[in-house]
C-alpha atoms as a printed R data frame, in Angstrom:
    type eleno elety resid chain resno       x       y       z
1   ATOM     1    CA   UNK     A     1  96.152 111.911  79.320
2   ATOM     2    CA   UNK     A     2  93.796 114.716  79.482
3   ATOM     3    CA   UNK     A     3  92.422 115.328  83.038
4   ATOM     4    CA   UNK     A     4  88.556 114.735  83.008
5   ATOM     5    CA   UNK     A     5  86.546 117.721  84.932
6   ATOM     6    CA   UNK     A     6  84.249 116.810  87.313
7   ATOM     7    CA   UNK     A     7  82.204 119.218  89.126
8   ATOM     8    CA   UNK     A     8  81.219 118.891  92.870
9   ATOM     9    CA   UNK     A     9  77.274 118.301  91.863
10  ATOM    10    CA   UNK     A    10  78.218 115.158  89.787
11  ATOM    11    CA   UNK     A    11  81.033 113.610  92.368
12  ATOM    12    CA   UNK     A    12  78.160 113.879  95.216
13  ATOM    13    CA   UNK     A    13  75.539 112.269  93.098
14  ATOM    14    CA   UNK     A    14  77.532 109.314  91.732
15  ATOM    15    CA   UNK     A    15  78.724 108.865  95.650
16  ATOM    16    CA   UNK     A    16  74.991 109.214  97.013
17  ATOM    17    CA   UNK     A    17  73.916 106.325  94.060
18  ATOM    18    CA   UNK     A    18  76.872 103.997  94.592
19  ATOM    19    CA   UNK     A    19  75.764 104.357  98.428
20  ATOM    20    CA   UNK     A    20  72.467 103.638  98.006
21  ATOM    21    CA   UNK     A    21  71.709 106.531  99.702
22  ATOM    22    CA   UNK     A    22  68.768 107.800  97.166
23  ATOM    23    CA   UNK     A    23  66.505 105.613  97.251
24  ATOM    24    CA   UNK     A    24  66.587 102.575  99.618
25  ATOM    25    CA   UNK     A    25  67.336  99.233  98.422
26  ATOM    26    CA   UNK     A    26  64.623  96.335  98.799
27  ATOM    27    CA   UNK     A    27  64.991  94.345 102.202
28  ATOM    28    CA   UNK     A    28  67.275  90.919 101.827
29  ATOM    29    CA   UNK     A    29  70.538  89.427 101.737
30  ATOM    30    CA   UNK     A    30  71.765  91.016  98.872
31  ATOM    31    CA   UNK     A    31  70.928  94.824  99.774
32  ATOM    32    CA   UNK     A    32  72.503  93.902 103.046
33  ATOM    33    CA   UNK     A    33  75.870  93.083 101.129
34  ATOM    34    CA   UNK     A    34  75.499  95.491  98.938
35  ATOM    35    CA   UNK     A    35  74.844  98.389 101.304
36  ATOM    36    CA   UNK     A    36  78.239  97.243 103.434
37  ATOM    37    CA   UNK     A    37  80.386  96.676 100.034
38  ATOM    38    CA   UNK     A    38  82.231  99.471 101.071
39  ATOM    39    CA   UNK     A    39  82.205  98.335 104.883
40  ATOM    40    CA   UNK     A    40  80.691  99.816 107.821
41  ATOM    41    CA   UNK     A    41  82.070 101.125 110.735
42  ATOM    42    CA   UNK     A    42  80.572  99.735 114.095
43  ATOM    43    CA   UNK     A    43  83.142 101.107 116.913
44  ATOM    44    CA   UNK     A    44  80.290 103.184 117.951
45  ATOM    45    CA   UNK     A    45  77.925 100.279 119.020
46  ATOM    46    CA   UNK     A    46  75.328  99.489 116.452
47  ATOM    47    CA   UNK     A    47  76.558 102.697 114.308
48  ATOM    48    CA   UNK     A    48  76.888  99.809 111.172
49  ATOM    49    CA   UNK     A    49  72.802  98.956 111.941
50  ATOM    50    CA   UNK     A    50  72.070 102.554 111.200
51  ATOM    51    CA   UNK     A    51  74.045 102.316 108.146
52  ATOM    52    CA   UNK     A    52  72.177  99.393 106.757
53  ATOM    53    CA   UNK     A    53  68.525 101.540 107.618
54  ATOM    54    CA   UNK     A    54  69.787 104.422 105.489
55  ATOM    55    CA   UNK     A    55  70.228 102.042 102.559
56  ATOM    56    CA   UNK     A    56  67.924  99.121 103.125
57  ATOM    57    CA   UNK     A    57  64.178  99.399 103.402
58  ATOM    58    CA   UNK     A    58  62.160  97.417 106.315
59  ATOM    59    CA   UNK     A    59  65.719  97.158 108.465
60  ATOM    60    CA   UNK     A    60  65.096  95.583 111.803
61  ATOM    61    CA   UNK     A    61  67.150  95.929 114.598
62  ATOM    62    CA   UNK     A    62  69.164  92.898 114.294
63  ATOM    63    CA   UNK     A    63  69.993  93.103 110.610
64  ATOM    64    CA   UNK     A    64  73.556  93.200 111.068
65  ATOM    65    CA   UNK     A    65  73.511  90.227 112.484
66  ATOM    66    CA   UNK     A    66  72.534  88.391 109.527
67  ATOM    67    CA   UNK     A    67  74.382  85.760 107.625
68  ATOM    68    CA   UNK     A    68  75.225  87.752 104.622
69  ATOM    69    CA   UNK     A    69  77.310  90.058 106.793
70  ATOM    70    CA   UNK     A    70  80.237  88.988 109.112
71  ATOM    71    CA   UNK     A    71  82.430  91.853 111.580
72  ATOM    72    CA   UNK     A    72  86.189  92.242 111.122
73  ATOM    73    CA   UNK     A    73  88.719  94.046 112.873
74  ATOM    74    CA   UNK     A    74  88.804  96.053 109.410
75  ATOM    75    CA   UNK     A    75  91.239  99.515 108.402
76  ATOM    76    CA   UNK     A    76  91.874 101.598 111.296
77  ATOM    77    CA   UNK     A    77  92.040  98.492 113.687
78  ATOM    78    CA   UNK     A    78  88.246  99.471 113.772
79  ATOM    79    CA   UNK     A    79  85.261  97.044 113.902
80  ATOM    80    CA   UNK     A    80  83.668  96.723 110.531
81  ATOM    81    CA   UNK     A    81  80.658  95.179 109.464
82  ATOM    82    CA   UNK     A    82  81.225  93.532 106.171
83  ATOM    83    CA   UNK     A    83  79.420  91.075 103.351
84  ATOM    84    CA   UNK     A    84  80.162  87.742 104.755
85  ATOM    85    CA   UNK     A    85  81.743  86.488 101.083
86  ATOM    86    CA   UNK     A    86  84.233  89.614 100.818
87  ATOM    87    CA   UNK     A    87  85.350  89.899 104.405
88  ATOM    88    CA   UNK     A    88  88.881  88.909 103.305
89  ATOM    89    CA   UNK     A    89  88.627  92.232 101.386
90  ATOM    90    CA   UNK     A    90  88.511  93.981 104.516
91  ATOM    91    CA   UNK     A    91  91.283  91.971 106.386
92  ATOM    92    CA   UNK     A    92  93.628  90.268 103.855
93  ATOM    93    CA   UNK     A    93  93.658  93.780 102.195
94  ATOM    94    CA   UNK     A    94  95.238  95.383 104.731
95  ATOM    95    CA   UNK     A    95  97.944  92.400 105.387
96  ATOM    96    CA   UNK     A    96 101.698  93.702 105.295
97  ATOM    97    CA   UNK     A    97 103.641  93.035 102.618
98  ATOM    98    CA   UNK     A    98 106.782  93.252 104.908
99  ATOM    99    CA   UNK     A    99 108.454  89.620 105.509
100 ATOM   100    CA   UNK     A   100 108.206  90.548 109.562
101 ATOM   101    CA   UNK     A   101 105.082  92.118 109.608
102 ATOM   102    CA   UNK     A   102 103.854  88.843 107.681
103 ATOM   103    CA   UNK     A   103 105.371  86.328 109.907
104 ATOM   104    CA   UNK     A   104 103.782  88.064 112.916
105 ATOM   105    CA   UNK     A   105 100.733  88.166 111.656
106 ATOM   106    CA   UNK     A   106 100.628  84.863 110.925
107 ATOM   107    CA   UNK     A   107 102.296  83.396 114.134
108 ATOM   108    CA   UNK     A   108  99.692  84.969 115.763
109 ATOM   109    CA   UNK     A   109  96.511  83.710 113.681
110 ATOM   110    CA   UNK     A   110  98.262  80.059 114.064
111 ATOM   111    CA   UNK     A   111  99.055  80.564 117.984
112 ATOM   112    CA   UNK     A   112  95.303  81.595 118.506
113 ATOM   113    CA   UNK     A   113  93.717  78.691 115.667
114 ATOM   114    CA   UNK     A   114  95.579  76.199 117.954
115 ATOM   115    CA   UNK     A   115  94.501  77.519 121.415
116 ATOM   116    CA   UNK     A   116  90.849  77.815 120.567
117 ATOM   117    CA   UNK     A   117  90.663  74.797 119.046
118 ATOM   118    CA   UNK     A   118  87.377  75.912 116.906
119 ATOM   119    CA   UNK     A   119  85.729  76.991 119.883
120 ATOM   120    CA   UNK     A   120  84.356  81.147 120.528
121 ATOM   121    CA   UNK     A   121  86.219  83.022 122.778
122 ATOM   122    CA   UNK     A   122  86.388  86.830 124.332
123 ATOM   123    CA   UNK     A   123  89.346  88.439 123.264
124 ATOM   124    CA   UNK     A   124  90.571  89.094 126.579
125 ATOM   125    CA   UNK     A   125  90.930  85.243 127.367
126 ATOM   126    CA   UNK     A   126  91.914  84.487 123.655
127 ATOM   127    CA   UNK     A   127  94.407  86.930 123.814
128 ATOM   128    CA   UNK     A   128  95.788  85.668 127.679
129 ATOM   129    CA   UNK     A   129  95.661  82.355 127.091
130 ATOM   130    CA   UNK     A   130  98.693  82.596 123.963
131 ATOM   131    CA   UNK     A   131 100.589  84.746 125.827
132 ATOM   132    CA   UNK     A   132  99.859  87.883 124.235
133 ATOM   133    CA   UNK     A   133  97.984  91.212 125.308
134 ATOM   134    CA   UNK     A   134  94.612  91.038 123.880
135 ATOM   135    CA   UNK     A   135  94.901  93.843 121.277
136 ATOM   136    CA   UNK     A   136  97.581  92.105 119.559
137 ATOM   137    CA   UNK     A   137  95.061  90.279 118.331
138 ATOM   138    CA   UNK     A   138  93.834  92.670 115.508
139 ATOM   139    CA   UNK     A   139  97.039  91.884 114.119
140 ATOM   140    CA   UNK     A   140  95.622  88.673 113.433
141 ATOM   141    CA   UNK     A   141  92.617  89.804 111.889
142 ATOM   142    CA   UNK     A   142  94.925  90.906 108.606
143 ATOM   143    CA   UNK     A   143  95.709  87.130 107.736
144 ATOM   144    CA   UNK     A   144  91.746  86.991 106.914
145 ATOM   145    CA   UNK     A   145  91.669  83.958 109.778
146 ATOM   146    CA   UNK     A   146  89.826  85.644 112.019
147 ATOM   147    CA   UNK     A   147  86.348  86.791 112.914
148 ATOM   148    CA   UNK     A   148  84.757  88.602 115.727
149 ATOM   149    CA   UNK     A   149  80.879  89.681 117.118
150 ATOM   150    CA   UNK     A   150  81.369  92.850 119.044
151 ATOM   151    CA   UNK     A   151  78.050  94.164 121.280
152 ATOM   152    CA   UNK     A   152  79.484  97.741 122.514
153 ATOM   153    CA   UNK     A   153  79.084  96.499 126.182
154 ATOM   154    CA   UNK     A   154  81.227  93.514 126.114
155 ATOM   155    CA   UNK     A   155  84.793  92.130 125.318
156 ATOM   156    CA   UNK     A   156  84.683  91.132 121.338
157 ATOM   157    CA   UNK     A   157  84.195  87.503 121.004
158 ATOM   158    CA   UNK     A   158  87.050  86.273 118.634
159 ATOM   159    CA   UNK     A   159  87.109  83.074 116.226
160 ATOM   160    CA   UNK     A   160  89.325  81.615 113.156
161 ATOM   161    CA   UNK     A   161  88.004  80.607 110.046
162 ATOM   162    CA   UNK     A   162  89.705  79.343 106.977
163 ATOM   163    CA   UNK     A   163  92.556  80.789 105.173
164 ATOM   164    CA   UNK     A   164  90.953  82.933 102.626
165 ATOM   165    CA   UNK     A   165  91.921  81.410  98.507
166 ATOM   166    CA   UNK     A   166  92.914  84.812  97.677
167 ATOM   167    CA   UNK     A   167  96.132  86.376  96.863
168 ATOM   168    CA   UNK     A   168  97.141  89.139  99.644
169 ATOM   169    CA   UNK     A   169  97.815  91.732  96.245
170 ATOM   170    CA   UNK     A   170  94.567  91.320  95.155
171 ATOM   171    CA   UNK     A   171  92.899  91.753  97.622
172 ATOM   172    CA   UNK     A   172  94.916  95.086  98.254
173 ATOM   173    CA   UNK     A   173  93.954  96.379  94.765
174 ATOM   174    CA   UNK     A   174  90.184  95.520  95.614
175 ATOM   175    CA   UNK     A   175  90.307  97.206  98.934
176 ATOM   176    CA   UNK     A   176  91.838 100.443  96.751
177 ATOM   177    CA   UNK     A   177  88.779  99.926  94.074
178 ATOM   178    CA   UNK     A   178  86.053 100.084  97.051
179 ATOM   179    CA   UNK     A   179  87.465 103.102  98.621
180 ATOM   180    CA   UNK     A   180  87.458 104.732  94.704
181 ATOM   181    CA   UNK     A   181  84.434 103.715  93.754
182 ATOM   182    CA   UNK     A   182  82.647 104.972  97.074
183 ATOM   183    CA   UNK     A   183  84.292 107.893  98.107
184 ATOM   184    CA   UNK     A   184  86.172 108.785  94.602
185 ATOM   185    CA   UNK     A   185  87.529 110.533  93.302
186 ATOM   186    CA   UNK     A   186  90.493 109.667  95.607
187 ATOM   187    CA   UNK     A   187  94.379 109.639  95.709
188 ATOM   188    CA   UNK     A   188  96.976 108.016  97.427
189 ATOM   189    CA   UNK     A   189  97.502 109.736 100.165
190 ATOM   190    CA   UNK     A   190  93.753 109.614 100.943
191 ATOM   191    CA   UNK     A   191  93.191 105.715 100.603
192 ATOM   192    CA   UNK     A   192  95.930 105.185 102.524
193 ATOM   193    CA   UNK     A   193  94.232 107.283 105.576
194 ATOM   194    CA   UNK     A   194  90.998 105.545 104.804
195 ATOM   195    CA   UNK     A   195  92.359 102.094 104.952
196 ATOM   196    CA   UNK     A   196  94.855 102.719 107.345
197 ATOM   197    CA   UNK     A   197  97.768 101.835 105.463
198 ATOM   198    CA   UNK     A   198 100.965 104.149 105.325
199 ATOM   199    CA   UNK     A   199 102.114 106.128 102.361
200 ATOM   200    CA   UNK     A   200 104.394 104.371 101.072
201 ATOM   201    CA   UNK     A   201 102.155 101.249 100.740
202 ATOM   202    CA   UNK     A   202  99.303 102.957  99.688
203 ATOM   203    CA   UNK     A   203 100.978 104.862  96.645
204 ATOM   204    CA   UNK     A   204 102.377 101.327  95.357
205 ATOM   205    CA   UNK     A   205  98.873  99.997  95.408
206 ATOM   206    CA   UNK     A   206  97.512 102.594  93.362
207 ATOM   207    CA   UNK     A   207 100.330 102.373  91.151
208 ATOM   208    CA   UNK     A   208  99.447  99.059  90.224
209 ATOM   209    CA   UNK     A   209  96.212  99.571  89.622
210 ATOM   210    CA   UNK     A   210  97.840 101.173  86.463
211 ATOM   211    CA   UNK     A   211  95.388 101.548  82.939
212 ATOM   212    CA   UNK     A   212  91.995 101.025  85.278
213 ATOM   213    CA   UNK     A   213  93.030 104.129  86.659
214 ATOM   214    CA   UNK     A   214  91.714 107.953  84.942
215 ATOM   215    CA   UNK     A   215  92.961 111.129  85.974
216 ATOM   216    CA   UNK     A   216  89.991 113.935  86.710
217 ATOM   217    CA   UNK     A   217  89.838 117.413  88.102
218 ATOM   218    CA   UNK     A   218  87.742 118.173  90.788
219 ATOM   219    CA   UNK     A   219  87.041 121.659  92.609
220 ATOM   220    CA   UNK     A   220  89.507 120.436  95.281
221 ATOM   221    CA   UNK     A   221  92.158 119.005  93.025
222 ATOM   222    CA   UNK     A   222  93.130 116.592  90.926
223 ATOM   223    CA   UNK     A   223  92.253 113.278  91.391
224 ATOM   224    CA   UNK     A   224  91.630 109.344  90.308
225 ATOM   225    CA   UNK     A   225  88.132 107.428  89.439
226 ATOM   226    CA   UNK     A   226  88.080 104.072  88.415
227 ATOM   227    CA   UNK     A   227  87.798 103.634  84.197
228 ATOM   228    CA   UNK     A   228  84.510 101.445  84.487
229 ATOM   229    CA   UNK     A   229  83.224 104.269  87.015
230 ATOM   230    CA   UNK     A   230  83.231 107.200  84.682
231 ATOM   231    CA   UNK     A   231  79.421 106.824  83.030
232 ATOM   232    CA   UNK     A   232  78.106 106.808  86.707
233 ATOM   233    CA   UNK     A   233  80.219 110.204  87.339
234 ATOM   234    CA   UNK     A   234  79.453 111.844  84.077
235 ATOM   235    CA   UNK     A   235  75.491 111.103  84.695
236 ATOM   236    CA   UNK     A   236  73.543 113.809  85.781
237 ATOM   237    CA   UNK     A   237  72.289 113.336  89.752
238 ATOM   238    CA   UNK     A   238  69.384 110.920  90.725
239 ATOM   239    CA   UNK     A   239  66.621 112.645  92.784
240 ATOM   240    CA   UNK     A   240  67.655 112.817  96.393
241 ATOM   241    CA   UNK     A   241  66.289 111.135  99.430
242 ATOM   242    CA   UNK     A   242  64.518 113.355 101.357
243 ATOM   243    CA   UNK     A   243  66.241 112.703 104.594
244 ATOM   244    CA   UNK     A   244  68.389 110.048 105.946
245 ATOM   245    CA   UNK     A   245  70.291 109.973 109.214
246 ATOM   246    CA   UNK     A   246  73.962 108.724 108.676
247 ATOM   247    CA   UNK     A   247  75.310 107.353 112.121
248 ATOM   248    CA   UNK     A   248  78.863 108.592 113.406
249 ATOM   249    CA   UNK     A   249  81.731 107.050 111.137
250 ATOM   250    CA   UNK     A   250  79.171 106.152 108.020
251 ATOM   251    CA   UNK     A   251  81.236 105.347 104.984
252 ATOM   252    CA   UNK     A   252  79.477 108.033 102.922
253 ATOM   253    CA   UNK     A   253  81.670 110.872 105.128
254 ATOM   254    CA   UNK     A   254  84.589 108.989 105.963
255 ATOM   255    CA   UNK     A   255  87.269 111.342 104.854
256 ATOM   256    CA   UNK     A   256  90.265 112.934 105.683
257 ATOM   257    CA   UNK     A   257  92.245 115.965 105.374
258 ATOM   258    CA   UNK     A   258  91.106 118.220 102.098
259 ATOM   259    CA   UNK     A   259  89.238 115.735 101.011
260 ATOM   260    CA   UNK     A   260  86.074 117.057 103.211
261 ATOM   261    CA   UNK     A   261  85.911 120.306 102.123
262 ATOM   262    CA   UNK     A   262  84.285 118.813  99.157
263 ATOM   263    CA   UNK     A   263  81.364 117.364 101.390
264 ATOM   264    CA   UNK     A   264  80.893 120.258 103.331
265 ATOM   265    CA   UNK     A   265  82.501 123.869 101.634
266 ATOM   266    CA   UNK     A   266  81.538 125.811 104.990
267 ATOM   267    CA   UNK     A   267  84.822 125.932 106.581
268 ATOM   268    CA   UNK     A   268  83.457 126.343 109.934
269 ATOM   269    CA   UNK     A   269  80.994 123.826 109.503
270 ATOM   270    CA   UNK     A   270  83.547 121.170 108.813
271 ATOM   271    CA   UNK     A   271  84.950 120.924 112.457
272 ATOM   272    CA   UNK     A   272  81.164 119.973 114.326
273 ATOM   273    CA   UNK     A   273  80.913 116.993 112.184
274 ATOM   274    CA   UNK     A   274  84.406 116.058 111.764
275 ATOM   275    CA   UNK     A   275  85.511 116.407 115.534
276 ATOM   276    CA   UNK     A   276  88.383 115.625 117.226
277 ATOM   277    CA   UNK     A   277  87.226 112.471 119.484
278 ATOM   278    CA   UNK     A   278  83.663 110.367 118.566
279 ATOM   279    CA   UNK     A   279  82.112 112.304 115.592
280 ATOM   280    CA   UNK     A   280  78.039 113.045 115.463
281 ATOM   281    CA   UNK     A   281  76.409 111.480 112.808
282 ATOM   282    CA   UNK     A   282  75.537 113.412 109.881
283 ATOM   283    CA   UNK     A   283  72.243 115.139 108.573
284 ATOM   284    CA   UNK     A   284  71.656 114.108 105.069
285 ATOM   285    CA   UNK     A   285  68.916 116.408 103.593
286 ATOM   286    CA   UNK     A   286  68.022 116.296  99.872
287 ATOM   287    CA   UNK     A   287  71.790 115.331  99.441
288 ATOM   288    CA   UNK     A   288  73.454 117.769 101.285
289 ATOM   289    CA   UNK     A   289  74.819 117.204 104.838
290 ATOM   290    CA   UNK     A   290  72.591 120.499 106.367
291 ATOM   291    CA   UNK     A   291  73.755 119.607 110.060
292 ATOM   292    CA   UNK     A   292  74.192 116.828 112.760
293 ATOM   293    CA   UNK     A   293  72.883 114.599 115.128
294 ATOM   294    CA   UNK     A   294  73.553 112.331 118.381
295 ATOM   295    CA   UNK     A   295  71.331 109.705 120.046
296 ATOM   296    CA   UNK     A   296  71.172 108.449 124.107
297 ATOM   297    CA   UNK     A   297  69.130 105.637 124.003
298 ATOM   298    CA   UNK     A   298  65.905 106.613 122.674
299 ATOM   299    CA   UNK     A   299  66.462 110.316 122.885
300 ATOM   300    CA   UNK     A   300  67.554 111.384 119.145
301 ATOM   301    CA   UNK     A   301  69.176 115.422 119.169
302 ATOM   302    CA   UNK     A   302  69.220 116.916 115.686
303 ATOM   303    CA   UNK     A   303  70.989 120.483 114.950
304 ATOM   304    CA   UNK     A   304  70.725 121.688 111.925
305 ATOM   305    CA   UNK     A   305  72.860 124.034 110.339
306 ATOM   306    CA   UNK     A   306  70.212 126.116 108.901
307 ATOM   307    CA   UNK     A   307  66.863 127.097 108.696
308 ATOM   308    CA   UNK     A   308  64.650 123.845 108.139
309 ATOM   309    CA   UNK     A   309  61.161 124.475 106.126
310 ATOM   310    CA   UNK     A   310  58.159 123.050 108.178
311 ATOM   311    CA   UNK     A   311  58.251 119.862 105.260
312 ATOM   312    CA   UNK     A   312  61.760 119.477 105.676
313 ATOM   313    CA   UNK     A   313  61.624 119.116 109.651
314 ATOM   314    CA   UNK     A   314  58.766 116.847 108.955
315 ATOM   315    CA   UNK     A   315  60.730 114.238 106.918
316 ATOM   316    CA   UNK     A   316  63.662 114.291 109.237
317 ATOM   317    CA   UNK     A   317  61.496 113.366 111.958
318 ATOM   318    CA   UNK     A   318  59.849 110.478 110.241
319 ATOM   319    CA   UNK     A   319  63.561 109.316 109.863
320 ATOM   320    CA   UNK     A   320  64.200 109.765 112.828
321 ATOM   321    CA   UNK     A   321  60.951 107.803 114.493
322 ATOM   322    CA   UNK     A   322  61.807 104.948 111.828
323 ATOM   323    CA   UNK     A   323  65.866 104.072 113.688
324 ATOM   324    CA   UNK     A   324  65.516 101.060 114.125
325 ATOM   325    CA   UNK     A   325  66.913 100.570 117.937
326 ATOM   326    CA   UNK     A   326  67.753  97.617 119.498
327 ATOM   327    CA   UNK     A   327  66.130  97.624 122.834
328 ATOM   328    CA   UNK     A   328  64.300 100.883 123.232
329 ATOM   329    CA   UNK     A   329  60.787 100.455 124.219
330 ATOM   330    CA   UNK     A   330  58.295 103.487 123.482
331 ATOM   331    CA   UNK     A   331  59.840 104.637 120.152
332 ATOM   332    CA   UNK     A   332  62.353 107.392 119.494
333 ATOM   333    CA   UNK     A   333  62.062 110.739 121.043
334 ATOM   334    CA   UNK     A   334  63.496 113.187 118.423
335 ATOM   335    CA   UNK     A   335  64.977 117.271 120.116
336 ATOM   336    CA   UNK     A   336  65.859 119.992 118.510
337 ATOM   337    CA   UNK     A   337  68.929 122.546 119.213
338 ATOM   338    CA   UNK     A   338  70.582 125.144 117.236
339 ATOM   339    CA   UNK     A   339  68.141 126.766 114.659
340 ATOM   340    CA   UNK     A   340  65.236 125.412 115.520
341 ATOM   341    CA   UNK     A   341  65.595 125.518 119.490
342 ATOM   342    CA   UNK     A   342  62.654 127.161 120.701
């Protein structure tokens, strides 16, 4: 089959619209599951709250918490928020498909269903109490049994649910469509570091997603897209968002490897956003990541990479004053460094 061409312009503009990140999404339960189909991260506390406000208009500071949307100890071990129907996507998905690794993970989820016997729990105990050390636990969380609410400050409370009804293949083959479909066009080698699943797993997943699969070339490659995804990257780009402020570990820029040199071509750009320990979050301007940004409590610090116009500066404020923040009193308080210090 004849490799499709896709050029940079149309990957980033079918990523920004399966992201909702053009225009924002009307406030409910379904934008909320919709704007964490892909899962967000939230090992930086609150980081997945931030996600939801780029995507979902009128976010308050608890939407995260809603019922729509459960946490998971998701790929990477990390905490995920995730659409309360699909969390098994998240955990199942990333189950072993080694007899051992199987057995252990289920041991554990059984050992820890039985000691909590339906009650909430902090990890820490949880973990104690069976005999294990407490991280073991997100071992667990790949048997899609159990849940946890994680507040930054405090030990994760942990919980089991039901056995998800879903076969641990498929939901390895959905897990693989999410990470296409959002951060496509992907291979591999490059699901497998998003997900957190090794190479050799990873490549027989995407080898059974077989016929759905297309091959494309892309300025950094060759690549896959999903078949039913092809109209959405052949369409020419919606009309950016002004601004929006994507928190550290946002699904929209979590890549690996070559893969970000799409995102951001600047070479020496590439290493302030993607940096070794907790990354910044990322500057979206008119669909182009321009620079980055940290918060301290109510004290936002933007640094561009260029030279802002007075109207751009303007709307990245207004973003900015609009976070919604749990628990800061007096509204945001937004700095400047790099290009526009002074």
């Amino acid at each position: 089959m004849t490799a499709l061409e896709l050029t940079r312009k149309h990957i980033l503009g079918h990523r920004r619209r399966v992201s909702a990140l053009e225009e924002r999404l009307p406030p409910g339960p379904a934008s909320l599951r919709r704007a964490a189909w892909a899962g967000l991260t939230d090992s930086m506390p609150r980081a997945a709250q931030l996600s939801i406000h780029a995507r979902v208009a009128d976010t308050m500071p608890a939407a995260w918490e809603d019922p729509s949307l459960v946490q998971v100890w998701g790929p990477r071990f990390s905490a995920y928020v995730v659409p309360a129907p699909d969390h098994w996507v998240f955990s199942l998905g990333r189950l072993s498909d080694d007899p051992a690794g199987i057995r252990r993970a289920e041991s554990l989820a059984d050992r820890l269903e039985a000691y909590l016997e339906g009650r909430r729990m902090a990890y820490g105990p949880a973990g104690r109490g069976i005999g294990v050390h407490p991280n073991e636990l997100r071992y667990a969380a790949a048997t899609g049994r159990v849940l946890l609410r994680w507040e930054g400050a405090r030990q994760p409370v942990v919980w089991t649910v039901p056995r998800p009804n879903v076969d641990p293949e498929a939901a390895r083959l959905e897990l693989a469509r999410r990470y296409l479909t959002t951060l496509g066009p992907g291979t591999a080698d490059g699901f497998g570091r998003w997900a957190g699943i090794r190479p050799p797993r990873a490549r027989r997943i995407f080898d059974a997603l077989g016929c759905s699969l297309i091959p494309v070339s892309t300025p950094i490659g060759d690549g896959w897209i999903l078949s039913g995804d092809e109209p959405s990257f052949r369409a020419e780009p919606d009309t950016p968002a002004p601004a929006r402020l994507l928190p550290s570990g946002d699904a929209y820029y979590l890549l690996h490897g070559r893969d970000r040199e799409l995102l951001v071509p600047e070479a020496r750009l590439r290493p302030t956003l993607w940096t070794p320990r907790v990354w910044p979050g990322a500057l979206l301007v008119n669909g182009e990541i321009v620079g980055i940004w940290r918060r301290d409590q109510a004290d936002v610090t933007i640094q561009p990479w260029r030279s802002l116009a007075s109207a751009e500066r303007a709307v990245i404020k207004a973003e900015a004053v609009s976070l919604p923040v749990p628990g800061v009193a007096g509204g945001i308080r937004v700095s400047w460094v790099g290009e526009l210090a002074g």
